[in-house]
C-alpha positions as CSV (number, residue, x, y, z in Angstrom):
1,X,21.5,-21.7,-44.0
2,X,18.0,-23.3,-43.4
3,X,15.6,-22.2,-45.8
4,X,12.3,-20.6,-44.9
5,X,8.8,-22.1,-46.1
6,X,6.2,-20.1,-47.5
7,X,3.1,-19.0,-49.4
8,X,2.3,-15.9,-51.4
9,X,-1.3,-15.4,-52.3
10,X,-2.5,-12.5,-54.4
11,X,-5.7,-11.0,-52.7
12,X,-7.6,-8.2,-54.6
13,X,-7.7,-5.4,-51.7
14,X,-7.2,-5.4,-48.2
15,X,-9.5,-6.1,-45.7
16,X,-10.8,-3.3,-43.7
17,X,-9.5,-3.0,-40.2
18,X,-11.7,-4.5,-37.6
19,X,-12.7,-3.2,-34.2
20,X,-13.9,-4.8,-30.9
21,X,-17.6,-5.7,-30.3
22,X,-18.5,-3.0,-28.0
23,X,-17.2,0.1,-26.8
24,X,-17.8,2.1,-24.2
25,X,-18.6,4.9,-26.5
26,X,-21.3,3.0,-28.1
27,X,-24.3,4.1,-25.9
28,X,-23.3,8.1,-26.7
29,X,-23.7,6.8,-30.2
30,X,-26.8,5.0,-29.3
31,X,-28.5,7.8,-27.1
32,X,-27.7,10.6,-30.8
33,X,-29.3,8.3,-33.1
34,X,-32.1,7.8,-31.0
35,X,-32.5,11.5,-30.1
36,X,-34.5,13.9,-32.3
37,X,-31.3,16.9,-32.3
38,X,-29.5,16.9,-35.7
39,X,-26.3,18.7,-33.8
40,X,-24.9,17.7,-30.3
41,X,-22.1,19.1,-28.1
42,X,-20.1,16.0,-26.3
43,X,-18.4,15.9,-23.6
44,X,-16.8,13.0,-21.6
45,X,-15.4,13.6,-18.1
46,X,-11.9,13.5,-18.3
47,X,-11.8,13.0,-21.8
48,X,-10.3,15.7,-24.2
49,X,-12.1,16.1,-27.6
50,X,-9.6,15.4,-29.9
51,X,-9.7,11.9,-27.9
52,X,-13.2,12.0,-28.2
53,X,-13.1,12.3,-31.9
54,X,-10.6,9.7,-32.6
55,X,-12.5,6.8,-30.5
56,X,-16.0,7.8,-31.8
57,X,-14.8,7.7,-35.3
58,X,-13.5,4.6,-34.5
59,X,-17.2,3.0,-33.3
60,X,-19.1,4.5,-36.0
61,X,-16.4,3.4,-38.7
62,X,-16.5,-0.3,-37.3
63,X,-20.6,-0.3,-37.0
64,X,-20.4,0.9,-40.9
65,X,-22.7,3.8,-40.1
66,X,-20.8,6.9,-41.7
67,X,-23.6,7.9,-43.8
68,X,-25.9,8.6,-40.9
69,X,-23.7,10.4,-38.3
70,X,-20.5,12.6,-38.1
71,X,-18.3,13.7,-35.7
72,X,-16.0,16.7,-35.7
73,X,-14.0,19.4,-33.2
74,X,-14.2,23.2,-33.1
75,X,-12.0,24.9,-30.5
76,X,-11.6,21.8,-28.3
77,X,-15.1,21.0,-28.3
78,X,-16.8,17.6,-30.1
79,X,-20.1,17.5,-32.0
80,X,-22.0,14.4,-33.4
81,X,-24.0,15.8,-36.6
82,X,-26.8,13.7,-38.2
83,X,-25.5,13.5,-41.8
């Protein structure tokens, strides 16, 4: 049996997972920060909320701006909330 080459390297934490560039989610993002409402209803043709949710808290993870916006659902409906 051939044996296998390799490496172990200890590392101190993972790295965070990273996200594409852009997203076409990012100008709903954009458009909320900008505005002057703390509280928004959101919705997305074709799009359910719980969707919704999961790929906005996707963008604002990757664009490291939890402390200034937050996303949730109540009864199927999505919100971005100025934190």
């Amino acid at each position: 049996m051939n044996e296998v080459k390799f490496n172990l390297k200890p590392v101190a934490k993972k790295p965070s997972r990273k996200y594409r560039k852009g997203s076409k989610y990012d100008p709903i993002l954009d458009s909320f920060l900008e505005g002057e409402h703390e509280l928004v209803k959101v919705e997305v043709k074709n799009k359910d909320a719980n969707y919704l949710r999961i790929q906005l808290n996707k963008r604002i993870e990757s664009r490291d701006i939890e402390d200034k916006v937050k996303v949730s659902v109540v009864n199927n409906v999505a919100y971005l909330e100025k934190v």
